[in-house]
VEXBA-760684 format. One record per residue: x, y, z of N, C-alpha, C, O in turn; residue number from 1; residue in one letter. Coordinates in steps of 0.2 Angstrom, whole numbers, plus 5000, padded with zeros to 4 digits. Layout:
<rs>
X / Y / Z / X / Y / Z / X / Y / Z / X / Y / Z / NUM / A
...
</rs>
This chain:
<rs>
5163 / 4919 / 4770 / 5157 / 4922 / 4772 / 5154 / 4918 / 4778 / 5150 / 4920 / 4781 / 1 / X
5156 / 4913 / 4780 / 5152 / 4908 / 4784 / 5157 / 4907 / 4789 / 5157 / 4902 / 4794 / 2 / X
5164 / 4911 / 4789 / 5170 / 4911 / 4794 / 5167 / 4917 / 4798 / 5167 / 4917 / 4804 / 3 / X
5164 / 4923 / 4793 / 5163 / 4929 / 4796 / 5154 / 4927 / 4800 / 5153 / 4930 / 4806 / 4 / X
5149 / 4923 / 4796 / 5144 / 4924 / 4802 / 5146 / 4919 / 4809 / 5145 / 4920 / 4814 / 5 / X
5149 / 4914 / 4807 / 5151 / 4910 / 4814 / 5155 / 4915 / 4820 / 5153 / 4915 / 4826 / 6 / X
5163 / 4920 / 4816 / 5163 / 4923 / 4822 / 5158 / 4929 / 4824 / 5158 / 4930 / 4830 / 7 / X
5153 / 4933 / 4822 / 5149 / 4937 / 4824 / 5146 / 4930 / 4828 / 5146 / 4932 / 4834 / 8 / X
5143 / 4926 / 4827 / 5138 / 4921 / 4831 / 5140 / 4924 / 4838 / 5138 / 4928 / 4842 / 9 / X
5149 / 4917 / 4838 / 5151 / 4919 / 4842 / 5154 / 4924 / 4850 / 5157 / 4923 / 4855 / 10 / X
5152 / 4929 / 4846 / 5153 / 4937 / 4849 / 5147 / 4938 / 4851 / 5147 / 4939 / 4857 / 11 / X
5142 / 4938 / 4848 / 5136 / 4939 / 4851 / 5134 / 4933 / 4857 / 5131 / 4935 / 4862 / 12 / X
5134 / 4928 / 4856 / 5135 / 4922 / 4862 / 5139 / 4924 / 4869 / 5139 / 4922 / 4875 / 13 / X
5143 / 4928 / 4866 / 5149 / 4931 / 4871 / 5146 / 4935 / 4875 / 5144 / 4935 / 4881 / 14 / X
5144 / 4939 / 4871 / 5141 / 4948 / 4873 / 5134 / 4944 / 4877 / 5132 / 4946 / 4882 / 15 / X
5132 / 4939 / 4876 / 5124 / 4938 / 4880 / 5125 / 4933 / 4887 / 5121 / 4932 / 4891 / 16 / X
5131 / 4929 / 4886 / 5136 / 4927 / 4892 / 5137 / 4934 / 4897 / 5136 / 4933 / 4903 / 17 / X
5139 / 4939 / 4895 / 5142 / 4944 / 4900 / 5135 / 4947 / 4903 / 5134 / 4947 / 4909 / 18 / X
5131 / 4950 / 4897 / 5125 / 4952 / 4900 / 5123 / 4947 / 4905 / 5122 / 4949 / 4911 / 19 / X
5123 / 4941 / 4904 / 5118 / 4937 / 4910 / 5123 / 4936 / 4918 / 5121 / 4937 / 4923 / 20 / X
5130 / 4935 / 4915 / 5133 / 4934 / 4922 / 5130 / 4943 / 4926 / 5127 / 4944 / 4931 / 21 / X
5132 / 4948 / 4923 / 5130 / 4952 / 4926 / 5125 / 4955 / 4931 / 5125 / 4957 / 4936 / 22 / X
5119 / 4953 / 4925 / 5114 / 4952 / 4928 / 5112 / 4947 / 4932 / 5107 / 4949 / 4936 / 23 / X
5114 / 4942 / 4933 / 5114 / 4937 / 4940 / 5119 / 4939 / 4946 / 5120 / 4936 / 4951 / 24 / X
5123 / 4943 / 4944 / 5127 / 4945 / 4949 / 5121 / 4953 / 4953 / 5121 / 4955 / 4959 / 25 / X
5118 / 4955 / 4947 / 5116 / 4958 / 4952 / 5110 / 4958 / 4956 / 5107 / 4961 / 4960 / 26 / X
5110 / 4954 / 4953 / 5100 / 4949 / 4955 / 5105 / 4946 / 4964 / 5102 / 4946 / 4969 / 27 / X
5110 / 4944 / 4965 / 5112 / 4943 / 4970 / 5113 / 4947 / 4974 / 5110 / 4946 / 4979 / 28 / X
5115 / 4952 / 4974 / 5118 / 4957 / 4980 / 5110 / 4959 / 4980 / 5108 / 4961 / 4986 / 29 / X
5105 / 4960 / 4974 / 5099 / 4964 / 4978 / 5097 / 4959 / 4983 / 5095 / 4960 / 4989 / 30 / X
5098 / 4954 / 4981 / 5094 / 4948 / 4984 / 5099 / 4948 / 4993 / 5096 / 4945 / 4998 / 31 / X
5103 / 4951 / 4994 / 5109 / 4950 / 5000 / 5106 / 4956 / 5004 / 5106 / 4957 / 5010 / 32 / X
5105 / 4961 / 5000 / 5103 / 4969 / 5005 / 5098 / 4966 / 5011 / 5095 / 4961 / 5012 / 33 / X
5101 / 4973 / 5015 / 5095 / 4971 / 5021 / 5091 / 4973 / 5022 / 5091 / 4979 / 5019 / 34 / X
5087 / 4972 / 5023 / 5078 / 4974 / 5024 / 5077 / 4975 / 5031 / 5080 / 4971 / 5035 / 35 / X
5074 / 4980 / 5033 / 5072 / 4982 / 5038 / 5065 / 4976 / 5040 / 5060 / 4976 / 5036 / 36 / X
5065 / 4972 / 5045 / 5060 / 4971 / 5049 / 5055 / 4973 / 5054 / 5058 / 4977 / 5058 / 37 / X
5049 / 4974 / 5055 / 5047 / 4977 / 5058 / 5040 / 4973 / 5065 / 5038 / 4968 / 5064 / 38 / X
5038 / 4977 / 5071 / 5034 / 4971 / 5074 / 5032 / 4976 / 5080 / 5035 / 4979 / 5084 / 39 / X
5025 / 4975 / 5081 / 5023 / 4981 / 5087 / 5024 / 4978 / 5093 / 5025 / 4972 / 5094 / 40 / X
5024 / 4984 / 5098 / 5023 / 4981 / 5106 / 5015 / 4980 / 5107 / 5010 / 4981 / 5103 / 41 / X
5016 / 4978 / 5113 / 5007 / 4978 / 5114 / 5003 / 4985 / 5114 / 5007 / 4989 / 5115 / 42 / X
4996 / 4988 / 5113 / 4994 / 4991 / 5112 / 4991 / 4990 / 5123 / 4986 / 4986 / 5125 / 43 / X
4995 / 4995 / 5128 / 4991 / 4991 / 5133 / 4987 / 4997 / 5136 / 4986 / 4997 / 5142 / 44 / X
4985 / 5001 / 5133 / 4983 / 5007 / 5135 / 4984 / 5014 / 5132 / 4989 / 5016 / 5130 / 45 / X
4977 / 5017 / 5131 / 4977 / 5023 / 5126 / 4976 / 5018 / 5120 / 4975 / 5012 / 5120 / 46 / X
4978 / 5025 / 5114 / 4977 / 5024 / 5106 / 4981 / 5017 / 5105 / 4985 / 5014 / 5109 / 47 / X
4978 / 5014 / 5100 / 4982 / 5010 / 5096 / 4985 / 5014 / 5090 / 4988 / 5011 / 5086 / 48 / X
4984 / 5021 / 5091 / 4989 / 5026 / 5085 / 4995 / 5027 / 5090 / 5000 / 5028 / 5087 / 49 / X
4995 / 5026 / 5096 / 5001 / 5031 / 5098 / 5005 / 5023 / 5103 / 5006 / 5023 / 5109 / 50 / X
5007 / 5019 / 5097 / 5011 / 5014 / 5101 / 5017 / 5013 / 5098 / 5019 / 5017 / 5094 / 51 / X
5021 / 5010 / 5100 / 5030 / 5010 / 5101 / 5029 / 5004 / 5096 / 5025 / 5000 / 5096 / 52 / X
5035 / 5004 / 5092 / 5035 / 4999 / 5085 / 5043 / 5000 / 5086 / 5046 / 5004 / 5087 / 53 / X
5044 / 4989 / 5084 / 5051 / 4991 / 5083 / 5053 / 4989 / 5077 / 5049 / 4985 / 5074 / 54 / X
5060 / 4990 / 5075 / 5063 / 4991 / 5067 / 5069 / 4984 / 5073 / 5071 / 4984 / 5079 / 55 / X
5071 / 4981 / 5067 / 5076 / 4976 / 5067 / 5079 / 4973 / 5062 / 5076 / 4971 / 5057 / 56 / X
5086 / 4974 / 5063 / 5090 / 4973 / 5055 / 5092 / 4966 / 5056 / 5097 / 4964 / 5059 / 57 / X
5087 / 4960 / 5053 / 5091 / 4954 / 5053 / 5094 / 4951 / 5049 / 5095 / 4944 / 5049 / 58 / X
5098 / 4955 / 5044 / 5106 / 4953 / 5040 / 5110 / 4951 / 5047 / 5110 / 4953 / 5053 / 59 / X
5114 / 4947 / 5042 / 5120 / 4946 / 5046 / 5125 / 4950 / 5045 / 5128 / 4953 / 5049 / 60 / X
5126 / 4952 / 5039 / 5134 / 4957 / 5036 / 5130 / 4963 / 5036 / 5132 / 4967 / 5040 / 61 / X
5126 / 4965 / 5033 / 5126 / 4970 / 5031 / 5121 / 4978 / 5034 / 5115 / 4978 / 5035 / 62 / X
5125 / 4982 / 5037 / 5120 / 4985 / 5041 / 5116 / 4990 / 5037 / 5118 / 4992 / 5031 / 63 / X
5109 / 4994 / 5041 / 5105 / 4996 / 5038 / 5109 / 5005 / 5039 / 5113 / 5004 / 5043 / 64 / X
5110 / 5010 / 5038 / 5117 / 5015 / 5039 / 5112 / 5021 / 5035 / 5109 / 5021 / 5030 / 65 / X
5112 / 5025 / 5039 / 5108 / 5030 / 5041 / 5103 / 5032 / 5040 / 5102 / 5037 / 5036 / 66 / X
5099 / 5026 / 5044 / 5092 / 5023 / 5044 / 5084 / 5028 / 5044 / 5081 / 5027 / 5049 / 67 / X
5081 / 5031 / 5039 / 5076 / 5035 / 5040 / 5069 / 5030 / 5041 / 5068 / 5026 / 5036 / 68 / X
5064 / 5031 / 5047 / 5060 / 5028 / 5045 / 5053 / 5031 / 5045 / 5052 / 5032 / 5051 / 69 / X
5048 / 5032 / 5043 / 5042 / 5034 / 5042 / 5038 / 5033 / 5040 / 5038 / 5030 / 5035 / 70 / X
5031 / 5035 / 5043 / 5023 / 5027 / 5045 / 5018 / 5032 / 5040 / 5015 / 5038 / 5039 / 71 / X
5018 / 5026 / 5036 / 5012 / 5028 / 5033 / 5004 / 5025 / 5034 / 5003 / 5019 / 5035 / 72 / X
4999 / 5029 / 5034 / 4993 / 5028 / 5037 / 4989 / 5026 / 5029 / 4985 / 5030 / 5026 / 73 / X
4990 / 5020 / 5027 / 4987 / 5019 / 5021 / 4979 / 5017 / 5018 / 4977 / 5017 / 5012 / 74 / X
4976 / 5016 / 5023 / 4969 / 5015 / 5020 / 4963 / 5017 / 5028 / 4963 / 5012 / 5032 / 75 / X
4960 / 5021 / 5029 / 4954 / 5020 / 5034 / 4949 / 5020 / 5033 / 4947 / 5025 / 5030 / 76 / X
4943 / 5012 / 5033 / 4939 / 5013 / 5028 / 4934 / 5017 / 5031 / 4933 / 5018 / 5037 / 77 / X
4931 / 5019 / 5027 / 4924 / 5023 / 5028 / 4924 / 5030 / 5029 / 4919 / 5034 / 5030 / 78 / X
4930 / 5032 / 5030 / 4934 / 5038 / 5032 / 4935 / 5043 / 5024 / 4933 / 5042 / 5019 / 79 / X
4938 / 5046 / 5025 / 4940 / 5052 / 5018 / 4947 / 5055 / 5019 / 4950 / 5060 / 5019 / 80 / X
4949 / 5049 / 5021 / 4958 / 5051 / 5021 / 4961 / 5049 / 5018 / 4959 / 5043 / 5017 / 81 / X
4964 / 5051 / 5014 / 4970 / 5050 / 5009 / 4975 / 5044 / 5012 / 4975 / 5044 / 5018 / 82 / X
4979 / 5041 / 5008 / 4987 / 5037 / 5010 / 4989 / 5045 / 5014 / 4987 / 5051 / 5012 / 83 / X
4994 / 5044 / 5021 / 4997 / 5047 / 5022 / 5005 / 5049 / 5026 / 5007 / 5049 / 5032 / 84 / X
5008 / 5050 / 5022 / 5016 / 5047 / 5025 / 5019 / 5054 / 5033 / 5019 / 5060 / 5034 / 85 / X
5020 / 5051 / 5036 / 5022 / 5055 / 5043 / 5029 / 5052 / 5047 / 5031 / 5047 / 5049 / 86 / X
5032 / 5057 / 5047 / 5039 / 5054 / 5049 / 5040 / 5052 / 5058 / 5040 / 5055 / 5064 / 87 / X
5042 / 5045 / 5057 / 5042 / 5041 / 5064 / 5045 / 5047 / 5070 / 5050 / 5051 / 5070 / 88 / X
5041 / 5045 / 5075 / 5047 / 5050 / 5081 / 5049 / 5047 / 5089 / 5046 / 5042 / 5090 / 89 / X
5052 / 5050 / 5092 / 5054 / 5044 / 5098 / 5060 / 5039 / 5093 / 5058 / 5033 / 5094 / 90 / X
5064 / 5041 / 5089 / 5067 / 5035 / 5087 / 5073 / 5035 / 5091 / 5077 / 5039 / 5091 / 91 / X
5073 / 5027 / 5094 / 5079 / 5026 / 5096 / 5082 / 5019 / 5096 / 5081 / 5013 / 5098 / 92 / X
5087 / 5023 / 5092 / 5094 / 5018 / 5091 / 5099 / 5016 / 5095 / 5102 / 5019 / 5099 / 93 / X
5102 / 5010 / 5093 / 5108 / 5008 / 5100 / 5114 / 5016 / 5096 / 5115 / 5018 / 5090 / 94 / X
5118 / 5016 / 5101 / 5123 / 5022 / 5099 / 5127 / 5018 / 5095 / 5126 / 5012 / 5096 / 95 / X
5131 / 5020 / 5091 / 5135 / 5017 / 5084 / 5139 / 5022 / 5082 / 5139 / 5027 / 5084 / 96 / X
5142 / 5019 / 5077 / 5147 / 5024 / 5074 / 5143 / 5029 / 5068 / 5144 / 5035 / 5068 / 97 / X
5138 / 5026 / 5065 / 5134 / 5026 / 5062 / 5129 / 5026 / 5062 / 5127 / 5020 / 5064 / 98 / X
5123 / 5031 / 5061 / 5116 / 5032 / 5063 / 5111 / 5028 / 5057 / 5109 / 5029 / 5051 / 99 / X
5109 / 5022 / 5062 / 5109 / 5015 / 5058 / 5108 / 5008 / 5064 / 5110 / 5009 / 5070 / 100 / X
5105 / 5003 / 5061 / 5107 / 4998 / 5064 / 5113 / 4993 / 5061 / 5114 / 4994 / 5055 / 101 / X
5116 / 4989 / 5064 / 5121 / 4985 / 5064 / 5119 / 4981 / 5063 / 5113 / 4981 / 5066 / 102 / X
5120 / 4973 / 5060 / 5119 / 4966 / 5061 / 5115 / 4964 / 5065 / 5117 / 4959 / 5067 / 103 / X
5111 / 4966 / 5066 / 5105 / 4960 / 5074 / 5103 / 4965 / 5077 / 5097 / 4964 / 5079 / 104 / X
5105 / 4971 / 5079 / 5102 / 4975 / 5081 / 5094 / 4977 / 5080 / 5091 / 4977 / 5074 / 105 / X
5092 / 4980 / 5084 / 5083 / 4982 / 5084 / 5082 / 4990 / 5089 / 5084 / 4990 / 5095 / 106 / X
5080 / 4995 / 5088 / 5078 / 5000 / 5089 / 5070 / 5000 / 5090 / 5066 / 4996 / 5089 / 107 / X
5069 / 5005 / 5093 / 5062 / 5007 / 5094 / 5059 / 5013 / 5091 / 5063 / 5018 / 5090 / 108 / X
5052 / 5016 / 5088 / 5051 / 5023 / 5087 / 5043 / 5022 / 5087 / 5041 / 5016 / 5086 / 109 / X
5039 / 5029 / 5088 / 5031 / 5030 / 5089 / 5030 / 5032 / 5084 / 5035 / 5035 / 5082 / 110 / X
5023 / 5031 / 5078 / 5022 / 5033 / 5072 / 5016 / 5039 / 5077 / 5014 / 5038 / 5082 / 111 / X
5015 / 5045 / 5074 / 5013 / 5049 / 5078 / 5007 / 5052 / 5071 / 5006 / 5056 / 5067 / 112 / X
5001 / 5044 / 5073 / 4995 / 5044 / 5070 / 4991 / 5050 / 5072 / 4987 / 5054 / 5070 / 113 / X
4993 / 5048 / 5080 / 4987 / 5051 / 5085 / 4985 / 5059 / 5084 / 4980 / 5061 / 5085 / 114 / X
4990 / 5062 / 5083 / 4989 / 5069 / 5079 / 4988 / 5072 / 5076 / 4987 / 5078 / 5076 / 115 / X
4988 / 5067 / 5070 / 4983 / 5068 / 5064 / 4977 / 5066 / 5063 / 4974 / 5069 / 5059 / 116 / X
4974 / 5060 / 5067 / 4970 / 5058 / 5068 / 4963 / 5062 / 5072 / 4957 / 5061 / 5071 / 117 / X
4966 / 5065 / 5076 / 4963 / 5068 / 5082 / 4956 / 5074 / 5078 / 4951 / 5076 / 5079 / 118 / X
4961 / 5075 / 5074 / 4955 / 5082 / 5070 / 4952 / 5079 / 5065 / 4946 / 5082 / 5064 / 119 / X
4954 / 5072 / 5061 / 4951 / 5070 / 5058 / 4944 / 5064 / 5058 / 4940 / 5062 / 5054 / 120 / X
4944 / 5062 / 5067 / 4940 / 5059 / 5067 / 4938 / 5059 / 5074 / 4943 / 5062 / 5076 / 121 / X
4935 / 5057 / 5078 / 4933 / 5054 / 5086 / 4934 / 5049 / 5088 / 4934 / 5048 / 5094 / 122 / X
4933 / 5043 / 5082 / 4930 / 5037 / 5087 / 4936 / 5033 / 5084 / 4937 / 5031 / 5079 / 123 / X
4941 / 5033 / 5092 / 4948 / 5033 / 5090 / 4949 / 5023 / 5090 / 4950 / 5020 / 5085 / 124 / X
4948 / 5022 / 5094 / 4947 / 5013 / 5095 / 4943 / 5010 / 5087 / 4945 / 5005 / 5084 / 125 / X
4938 / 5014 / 5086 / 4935 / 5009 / 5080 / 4938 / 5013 / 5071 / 4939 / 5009 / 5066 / 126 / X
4940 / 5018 / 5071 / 4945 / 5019 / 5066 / 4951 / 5013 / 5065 / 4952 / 5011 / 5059 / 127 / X
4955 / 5011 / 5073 / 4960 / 5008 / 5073 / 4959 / 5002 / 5070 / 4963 / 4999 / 5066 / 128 / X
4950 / 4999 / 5072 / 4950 / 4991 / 5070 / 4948 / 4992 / 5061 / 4949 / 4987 / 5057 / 129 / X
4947 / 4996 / 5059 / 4945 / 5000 / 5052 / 4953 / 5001 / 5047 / 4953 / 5003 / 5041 / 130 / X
4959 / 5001 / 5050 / 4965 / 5005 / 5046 / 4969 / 5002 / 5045 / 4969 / 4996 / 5046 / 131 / X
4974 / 5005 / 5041 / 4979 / 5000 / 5040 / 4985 / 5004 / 5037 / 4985 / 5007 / 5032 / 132 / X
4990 / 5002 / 5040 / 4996 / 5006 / 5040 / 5002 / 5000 / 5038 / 5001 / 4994 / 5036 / 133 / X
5009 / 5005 / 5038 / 5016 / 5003 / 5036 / 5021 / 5007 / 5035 / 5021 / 5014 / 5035 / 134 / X
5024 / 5004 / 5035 / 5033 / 5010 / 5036 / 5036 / 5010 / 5030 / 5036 / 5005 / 5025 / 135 / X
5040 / 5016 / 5029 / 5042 / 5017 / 5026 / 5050 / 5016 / 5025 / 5051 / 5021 / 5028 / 136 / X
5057 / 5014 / 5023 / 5062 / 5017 / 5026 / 5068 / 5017 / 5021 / 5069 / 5013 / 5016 / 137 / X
5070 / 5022 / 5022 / 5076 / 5025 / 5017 / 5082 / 5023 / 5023 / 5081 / 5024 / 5029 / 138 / X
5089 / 5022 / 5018 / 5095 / 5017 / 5020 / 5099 / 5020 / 5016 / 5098 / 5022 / 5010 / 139 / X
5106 / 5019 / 5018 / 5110 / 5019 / 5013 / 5112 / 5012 / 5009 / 5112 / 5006 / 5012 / 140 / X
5114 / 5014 / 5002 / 5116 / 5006 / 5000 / 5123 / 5003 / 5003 / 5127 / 5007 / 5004 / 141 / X
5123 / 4997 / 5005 / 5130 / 4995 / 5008 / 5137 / 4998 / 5007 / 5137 / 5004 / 5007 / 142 / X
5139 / 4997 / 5007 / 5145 / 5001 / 5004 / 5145 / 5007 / 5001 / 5147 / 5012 / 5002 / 143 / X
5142 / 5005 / 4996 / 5141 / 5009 / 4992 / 5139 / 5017 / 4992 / 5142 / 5022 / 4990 / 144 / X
5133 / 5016 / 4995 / 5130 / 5023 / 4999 / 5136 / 5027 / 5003 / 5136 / 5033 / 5004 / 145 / X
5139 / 5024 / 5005 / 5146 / 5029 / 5011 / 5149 / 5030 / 5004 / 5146 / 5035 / 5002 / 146 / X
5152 / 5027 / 5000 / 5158 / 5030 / 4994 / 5156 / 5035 / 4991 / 5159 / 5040 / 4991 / 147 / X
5150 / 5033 / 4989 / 5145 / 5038 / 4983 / 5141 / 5044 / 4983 / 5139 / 5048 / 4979 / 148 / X
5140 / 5044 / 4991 / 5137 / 5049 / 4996 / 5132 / 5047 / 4995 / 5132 / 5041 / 4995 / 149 / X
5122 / 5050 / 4992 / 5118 / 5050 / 4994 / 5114 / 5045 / 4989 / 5110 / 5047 / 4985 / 150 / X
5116 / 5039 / 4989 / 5113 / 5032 / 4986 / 5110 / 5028 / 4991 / 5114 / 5026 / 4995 / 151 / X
5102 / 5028 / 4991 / 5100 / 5028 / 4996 / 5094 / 5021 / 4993 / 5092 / 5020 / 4987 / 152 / X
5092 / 5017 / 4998 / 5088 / 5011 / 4995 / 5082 / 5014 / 4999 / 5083 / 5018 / 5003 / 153 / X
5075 / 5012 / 4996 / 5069 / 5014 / 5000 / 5066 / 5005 / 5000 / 5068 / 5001 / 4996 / 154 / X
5061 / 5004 / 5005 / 5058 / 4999 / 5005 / 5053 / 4999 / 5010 / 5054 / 5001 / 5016 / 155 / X
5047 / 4998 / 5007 / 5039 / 5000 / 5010 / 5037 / 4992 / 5014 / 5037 / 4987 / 5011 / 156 / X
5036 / 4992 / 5022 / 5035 / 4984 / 5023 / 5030 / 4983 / 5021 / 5027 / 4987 / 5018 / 157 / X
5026 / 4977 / 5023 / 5018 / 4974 / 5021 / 5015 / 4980 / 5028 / 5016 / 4982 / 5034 / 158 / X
5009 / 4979 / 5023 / 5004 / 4981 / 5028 / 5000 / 4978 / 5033 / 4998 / 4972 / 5032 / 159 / X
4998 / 4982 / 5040 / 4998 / 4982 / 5046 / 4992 / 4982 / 5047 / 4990 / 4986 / 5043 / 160 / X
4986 / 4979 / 5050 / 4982 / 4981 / 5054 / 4980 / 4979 / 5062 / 4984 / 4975 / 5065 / 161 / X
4976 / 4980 / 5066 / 4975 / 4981 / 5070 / 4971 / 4973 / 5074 / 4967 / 4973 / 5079 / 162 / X
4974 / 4970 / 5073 / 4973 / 4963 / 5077 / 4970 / 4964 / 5086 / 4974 / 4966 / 5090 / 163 / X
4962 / 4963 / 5086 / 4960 / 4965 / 5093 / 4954 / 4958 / 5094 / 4948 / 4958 / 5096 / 164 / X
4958 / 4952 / 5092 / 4955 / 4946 / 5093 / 4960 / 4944 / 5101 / 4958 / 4940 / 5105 / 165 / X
4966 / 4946 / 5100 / 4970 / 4946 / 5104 / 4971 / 4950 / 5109 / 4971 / 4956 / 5108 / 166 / X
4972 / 4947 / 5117 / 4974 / 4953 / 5121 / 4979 / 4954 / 5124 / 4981 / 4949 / 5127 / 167 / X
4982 / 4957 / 5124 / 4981 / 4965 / 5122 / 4981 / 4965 / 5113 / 4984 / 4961 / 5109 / 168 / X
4979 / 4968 / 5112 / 4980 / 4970 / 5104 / 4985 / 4975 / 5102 / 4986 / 4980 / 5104 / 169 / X
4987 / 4972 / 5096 / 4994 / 4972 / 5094 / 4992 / 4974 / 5085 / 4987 / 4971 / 5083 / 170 / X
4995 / 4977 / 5082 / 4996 / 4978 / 5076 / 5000 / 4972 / 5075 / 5005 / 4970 / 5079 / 171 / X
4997 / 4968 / 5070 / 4999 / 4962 / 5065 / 5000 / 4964 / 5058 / 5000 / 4971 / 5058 / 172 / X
5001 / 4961 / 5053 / 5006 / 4958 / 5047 / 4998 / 4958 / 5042 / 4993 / 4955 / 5045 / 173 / X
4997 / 4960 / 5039 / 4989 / 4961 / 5035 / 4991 / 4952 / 5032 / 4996 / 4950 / 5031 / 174 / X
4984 / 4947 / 5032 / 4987 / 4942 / 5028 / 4986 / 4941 / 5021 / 4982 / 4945 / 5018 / 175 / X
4988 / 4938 / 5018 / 4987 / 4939 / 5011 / 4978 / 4939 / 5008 / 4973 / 4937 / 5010 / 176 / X
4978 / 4942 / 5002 / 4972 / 4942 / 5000 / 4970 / 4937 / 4997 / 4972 / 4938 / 4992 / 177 / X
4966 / 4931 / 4997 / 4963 / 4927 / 4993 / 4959 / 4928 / 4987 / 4957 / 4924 / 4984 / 178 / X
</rs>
């Protein structure tokens, strides 16, 4: 009897050996995905809704493969706007075999606040110092996404607001909350 609980011990030590290498195998490959980067141009004139943002994949190996990206307008305070998700436009990408960025590569696209915003409010400058946005972007998974067809990764970046301590002002990186 005490031959039979040693080897169940043993099996069961086995079986939680495999669970774990697994699970750390896959806590790595998530940890290897690319993540999309993101960083505005200057705001040098007109809206600070209607500015050029660029997307940049800084993996080394792995590219971002057919890359969707869209701007969410997450918070305006004092306003009665909902989160609202709107798909980027003006996107452009280096040509590729693959609609996507490659290794290092960086693209450009306009979040097209500005007309949505237009009916919802007037006072377009002081909205902007008040808001706070972020992108959205769906990707194929590495490899995998070509094999499997539509295995798609999503990833929401940190949120955005409107830095106007700075000139020109620029959309910055929200910092963290104390």
């Amino acid at each position: 009897m005490a031959h039979g609980g040693a080897q169940s011990l043993v099996r069961l030590v086995g079986v939680l050996l495999v669970l774990a290498l697994v699970a750390g195998a896959a806590t790595g490959l998530w940890l290897l995905r690319p993540v999309p980067s993101y960083s505005s141009d200057d705001v040098t004139a007109g809206s600070p809704f209607d500015v050029t943002f660029r997307v940049e994949n800084k993996d080394d190996w792995f590219p971002l493969a057919n890359l969707k990206v869209s701007c969410v307008l997450a918070h305006v305070r004092a306003e009665p706007i909902a989160p609202t998700l709107i798909g980027a436009t003006n996107v452009r990408l280096p040509a590729t075999d693959i609609r996507g960025l490659e290794p290092g590569e960086s693209g450009t696209f306009t979040c097209p606040f500005l007309s949505f915003l237009e009916h919802q409010v007037k006072d377009d400058p002081g909205v902007a110092t008040r808001a706070e946005i972020y992108f959205r972007s769906a990707y194929d998974v590495p490899f995998l996404g070509s094999l499997l067809g539509s295995l798609q990764l999503t990833d929401n970046s940190a949120r955005y607001f409107l830095d106007t301590r700075v000139l020109p002002p620029r959309w910055v990186v929200k910092p963290p909350q104390r």
